[in-house]
LOZA-34008 format. One record per residue (C-alpha): residue number from 1; residue in three letters; chain; x, y, z. Coordinates in steps of 0.05 Angstrom, whole numbers. Layout:
REM residues N
{NUM; "ALA"; "A"; {X; Y; Z}};
...
***
This chain:
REM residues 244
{1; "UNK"; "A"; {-860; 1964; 764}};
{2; "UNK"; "A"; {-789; 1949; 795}};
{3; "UNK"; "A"; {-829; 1894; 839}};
{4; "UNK"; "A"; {-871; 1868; 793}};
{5; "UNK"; "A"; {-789; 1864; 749}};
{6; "UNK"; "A"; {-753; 1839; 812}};
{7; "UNK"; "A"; {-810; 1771; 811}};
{8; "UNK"; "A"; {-802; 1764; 743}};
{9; "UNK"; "A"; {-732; 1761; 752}};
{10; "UNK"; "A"; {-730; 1716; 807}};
{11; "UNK"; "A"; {-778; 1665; 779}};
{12; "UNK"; "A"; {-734; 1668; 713}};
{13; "UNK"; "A"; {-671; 1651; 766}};
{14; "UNK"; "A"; {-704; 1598; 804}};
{15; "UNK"; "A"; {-722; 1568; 736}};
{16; "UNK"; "A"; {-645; 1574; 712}};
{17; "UNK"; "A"; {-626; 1537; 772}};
{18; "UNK"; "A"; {-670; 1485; 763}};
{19; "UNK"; "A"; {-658; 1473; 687}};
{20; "UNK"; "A"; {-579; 1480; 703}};
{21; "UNK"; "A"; {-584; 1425; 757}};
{22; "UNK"; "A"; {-623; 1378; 705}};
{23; "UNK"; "A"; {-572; 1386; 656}};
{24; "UNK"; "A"; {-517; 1372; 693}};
{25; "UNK"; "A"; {-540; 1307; 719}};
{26; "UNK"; "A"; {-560; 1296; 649}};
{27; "UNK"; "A"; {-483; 1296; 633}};
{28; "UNK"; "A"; {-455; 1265; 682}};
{29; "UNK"; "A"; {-509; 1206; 674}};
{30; "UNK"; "A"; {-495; 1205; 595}};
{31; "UNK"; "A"; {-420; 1211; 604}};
{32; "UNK"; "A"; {-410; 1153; 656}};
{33; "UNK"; "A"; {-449; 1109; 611}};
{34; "UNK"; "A"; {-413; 1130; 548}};
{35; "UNK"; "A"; {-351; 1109; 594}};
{36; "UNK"; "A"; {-319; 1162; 613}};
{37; "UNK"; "A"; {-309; 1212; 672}};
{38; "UNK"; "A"; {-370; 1276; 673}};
{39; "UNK"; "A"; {-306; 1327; 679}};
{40; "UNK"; "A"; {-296; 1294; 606}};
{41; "UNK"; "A"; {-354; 1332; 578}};
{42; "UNK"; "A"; {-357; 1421; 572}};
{43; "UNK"; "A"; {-419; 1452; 581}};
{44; "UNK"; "A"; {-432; 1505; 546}};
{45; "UNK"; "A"; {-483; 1553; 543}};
{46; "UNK"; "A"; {-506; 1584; 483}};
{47; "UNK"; "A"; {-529; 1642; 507}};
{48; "UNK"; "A"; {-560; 1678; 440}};
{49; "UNK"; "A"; {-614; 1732; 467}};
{50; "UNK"; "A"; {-606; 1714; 539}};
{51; "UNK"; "A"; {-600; 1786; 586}};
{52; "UNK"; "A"; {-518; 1793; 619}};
{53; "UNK"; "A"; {-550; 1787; 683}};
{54; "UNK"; "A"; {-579; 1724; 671}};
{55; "UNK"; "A"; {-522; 1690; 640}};
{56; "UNK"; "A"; {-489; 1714; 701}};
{57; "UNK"; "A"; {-528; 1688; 744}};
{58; "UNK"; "A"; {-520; 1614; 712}};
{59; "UNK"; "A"; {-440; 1631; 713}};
{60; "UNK"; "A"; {-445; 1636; 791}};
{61; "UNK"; "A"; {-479; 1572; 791}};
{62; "UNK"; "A"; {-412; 1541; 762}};
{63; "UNK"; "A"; {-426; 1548; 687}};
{64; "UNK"; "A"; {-356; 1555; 658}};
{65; "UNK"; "A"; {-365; 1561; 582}};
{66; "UNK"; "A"; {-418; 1606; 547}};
{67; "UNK"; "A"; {-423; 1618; 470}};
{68; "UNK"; "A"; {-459; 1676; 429}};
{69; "UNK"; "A"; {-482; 1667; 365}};
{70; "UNK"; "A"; {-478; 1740; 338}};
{71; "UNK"; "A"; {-427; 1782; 337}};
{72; "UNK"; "A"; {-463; 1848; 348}};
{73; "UNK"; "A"; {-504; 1822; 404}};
{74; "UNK"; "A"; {-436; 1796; 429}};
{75; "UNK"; "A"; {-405; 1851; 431}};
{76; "UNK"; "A"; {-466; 1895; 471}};
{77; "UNK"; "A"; {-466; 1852; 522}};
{78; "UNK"; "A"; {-388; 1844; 522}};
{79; "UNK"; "A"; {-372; 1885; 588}};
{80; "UNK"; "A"; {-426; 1865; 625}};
{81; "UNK"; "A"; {-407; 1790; 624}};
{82; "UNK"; "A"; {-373; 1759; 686}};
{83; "UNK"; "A"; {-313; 1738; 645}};
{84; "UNK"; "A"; {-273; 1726; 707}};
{85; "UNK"; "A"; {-306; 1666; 732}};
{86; "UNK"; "A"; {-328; 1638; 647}};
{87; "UNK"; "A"; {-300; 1626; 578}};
{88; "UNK"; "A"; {-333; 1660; 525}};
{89; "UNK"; "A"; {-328; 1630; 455}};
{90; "UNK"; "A"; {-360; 1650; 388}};
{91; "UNK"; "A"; {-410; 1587; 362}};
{92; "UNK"; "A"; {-441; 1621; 302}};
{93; "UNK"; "A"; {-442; 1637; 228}};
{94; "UNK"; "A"; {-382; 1680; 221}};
{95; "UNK"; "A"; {-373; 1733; 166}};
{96; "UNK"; "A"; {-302; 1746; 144}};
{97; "UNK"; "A"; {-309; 1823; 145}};
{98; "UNK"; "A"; {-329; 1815; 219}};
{99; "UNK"; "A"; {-265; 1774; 245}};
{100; "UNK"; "A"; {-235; 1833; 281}};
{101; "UNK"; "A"; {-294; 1845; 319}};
{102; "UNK"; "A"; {-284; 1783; 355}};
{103; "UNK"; "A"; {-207; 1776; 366}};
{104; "UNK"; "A"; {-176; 1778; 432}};
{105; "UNK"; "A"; {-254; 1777; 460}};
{106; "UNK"; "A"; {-267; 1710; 454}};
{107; "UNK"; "A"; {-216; 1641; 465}};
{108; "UNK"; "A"; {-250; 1598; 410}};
{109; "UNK"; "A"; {-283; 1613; 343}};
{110; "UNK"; "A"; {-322; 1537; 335}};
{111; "UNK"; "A"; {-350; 1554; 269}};
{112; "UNK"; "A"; {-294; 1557; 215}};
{113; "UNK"; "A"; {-319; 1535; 154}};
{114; "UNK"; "A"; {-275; 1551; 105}};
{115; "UNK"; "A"; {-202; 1576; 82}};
{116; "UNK"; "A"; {-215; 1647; 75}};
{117; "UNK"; "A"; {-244; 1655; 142}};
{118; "UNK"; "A"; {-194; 1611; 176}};
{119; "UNK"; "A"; {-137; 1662; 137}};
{120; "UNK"; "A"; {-182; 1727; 159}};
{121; "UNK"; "A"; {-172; 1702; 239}};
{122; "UNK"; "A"; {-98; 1687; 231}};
{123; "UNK"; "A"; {-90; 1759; 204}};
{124; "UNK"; "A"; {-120; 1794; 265}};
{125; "UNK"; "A"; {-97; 1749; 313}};
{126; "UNK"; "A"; {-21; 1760; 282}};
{127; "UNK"; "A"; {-35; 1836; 284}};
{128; "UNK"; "A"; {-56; 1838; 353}};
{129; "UNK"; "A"; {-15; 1791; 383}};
{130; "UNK"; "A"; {-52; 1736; 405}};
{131; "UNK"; "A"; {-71; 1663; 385}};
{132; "UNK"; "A"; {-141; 1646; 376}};
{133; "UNK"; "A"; {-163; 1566; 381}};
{134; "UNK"; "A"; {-211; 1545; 321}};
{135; "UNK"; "A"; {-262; 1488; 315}};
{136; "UNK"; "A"; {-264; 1468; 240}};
{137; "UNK"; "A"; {-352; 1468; 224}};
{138; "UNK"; "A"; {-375; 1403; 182}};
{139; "UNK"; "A"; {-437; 1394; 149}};
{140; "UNK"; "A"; {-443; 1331; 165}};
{141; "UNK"; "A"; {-510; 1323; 136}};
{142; "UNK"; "A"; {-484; 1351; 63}};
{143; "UNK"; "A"; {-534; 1403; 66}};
{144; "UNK"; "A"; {-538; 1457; 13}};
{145; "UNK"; "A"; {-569; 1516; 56}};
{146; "UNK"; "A"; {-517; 1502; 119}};
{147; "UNK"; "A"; {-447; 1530; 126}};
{148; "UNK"; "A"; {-390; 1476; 140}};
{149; "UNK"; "A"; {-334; 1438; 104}};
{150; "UNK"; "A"; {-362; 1378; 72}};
{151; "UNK"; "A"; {-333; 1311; 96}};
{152; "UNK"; "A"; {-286; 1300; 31}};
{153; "UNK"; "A"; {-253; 1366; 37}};
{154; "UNK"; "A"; {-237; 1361; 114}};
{155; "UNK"; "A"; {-166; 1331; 106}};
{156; "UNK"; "A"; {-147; 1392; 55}};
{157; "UNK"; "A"; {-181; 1447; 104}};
{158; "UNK"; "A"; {-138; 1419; 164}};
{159; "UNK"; "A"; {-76; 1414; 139}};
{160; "UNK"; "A"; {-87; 1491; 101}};
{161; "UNK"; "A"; {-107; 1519; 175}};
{162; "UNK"; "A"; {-47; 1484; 212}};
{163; "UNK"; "A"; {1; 1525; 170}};
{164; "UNK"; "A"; {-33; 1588; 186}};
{165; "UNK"; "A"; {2; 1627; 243}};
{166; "UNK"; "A"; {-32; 1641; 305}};
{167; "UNK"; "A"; {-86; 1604; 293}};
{168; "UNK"; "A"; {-95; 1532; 337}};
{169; "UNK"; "A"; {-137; 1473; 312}};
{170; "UNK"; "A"; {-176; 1442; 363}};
{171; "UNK"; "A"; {-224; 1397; 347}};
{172; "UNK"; "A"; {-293; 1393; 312}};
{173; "UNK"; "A"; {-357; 1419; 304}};
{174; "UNK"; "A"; {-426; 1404; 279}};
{175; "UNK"; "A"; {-501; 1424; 269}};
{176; "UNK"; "A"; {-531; 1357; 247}};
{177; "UNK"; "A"; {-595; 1361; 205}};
{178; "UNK"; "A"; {-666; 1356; 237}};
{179; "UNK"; "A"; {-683; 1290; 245}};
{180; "UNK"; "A"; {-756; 1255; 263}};
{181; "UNK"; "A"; {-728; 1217; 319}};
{182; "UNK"; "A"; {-665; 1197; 359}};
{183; "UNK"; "A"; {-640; 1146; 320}};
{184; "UNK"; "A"; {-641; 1184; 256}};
{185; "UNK"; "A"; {-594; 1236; 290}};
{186; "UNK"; "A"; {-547; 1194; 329}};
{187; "UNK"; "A"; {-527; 1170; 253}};
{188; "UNK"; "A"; {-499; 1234; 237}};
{189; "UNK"; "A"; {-468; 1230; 311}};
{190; "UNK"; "A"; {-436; 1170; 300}};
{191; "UNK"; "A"; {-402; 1193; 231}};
{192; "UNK"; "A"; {-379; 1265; 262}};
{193; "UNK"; "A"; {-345; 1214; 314}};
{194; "UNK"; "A"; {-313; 1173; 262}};
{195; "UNK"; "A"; {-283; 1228; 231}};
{196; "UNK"; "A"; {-258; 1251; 296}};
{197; "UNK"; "A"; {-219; 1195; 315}};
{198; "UNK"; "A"; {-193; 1185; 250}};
{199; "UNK"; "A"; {-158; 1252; 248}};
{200; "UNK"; "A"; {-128; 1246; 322}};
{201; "UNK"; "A"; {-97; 1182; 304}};
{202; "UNK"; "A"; {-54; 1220; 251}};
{203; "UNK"; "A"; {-3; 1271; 277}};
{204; "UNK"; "A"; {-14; 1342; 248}};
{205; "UNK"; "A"; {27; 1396; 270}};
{206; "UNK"; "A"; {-12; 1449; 299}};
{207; "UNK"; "A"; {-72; 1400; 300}};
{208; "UNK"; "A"; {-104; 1372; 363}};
{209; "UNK"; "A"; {-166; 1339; 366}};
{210; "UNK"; "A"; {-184; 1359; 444}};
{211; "UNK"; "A"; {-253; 1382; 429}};
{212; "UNK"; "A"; {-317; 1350; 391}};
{213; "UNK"; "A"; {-374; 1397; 389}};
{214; "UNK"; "A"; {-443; 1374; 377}};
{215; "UNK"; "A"; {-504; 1370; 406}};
{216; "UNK"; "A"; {-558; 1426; 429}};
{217; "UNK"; "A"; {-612; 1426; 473}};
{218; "UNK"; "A"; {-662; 1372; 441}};
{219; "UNK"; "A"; {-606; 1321; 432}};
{220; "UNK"; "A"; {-542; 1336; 483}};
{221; "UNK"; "A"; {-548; 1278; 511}};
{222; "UNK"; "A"; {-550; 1231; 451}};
{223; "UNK"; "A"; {-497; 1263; 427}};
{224; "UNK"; "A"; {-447; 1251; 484}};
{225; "UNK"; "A"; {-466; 1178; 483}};
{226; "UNK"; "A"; {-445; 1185; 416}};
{227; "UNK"; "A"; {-371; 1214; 429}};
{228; "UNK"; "A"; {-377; 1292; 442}};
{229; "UNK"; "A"; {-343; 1327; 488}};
{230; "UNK"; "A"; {-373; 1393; 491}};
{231; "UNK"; "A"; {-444; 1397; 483}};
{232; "UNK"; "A"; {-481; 1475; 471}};
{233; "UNK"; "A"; {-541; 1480; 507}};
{234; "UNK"; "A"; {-589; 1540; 505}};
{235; "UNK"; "A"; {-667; 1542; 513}};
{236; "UNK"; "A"; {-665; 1479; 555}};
{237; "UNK"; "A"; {-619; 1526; 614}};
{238; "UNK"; "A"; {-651; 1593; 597}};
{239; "UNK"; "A"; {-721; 1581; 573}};
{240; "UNK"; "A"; {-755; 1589; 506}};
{241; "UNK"; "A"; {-724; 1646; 463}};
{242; "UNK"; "A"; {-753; 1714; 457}};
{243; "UNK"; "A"; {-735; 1751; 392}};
{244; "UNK"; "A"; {-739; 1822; 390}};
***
């Protein structure tokens, strides 16, 4: 049995490293032609039902940035992740009543959607004495059974979170809707960019547009041609999902 493990393991490794390489060439070949430097675009990992030890083993092959979509499953594999050598951020759905869970455990929440929750992380991060960088979420594609700020009430939801204490604004995200081909989604792209550079032309205190998150596995590299800076890659690194 621990053989028959120790292959499985190894071909799931060998398979990582492959998939990593891809991606990452994948980047840097999307970034240069989008005109700007690969070190310009963050990789990150989501990492939703992937084992510590494999996630680990994509951290020693220079992954920097994974992101967990859960907070319970976050915090089971919390101690065994090698958070010396990786960022770990929180990319999911986010429940108010579960805020404290994540704070001082992870150095970005990317999916702040709304007021209340934005209020909820300033709380804890106050009472435990750290700051905690936010992505504000926008649902981009308007719709009804996604979470995210809707493009008209952006402006009001940024300058609400940049009075909040401890908290730090730091850019964008967005989960764009399913779209029958490439050119369908690089629309919604486009407009997330829009927006984007329209807010870091203005000068908001507390505000600073360093990060625009969008783009998963089927379309990371549309999106960076389209103006992201931090795309969240999972099954394309890791493999097809396996839910338990």
């Amino acid at each position: 049995m621990t053989e028959k493990l120790s292959a499985e393991l190894l071909e799931i490794f060998d398979n990582v490293k492959r998939n990593y390489s891809e991606i990452t060439e994948n980047i840097y070949a999307a970034a240069e032609k989008s005109g700007r430097k690969p070190q310009d675009i963050t990789f990150l990992a989501a990492t939703k039902t992937v084992e510590p030890k494999i996630i680990n083993y994509a951290v020693s092959l220079g992954l920097k940035y994974i992101g967990e979509n859960k907070v319970q499953e976050l915090l089971s594999k919390y101690d065994e992740y090698d958070l010396e050598n990786c960022d770990l951020q929180f990319i999911g759905h986010l429940q108010t009543n579960k805020v404290k869970q994540l704070i001082g455990k992870v150095s970005m929440i990317q999916s702040v959607d709304s007021f209340k929750l934005a209020g909820e992380i300033s709380k804890q991060s106050v009472k435990n004495g750290v700051t905690t960088d936010i992505l504000l979420e926008v649902n981009i594609g308007r719709e009804e059974n996604k979470s995210g700020v809707l493009e008209e009430g952006l402006p009001e939801l940024l300058e609400k979170c940049a009075a909040l204490d401890n908290i730090r604004v730091r850019g964008l995200m967005t989960i764009p809707p399913i779209c029958d081909n490439k050119t369908e989604i690089c629309k919604f792209f486009d407009k997330m960019n829009k927006l984007f550079i329209d807010i870091s032309a203005k000068t908001l205190d507390n505000v600073s547009m360093d990060f625009l998150s969008m783009g998963m596995s089927e379309d990371y590299q549309e999106a960076i041609l389209s103006g992201a800076n931090m795309v969240r890659v999972g099954s394309r690194l890791f493999g097809a999902r396996i839910y338990r």
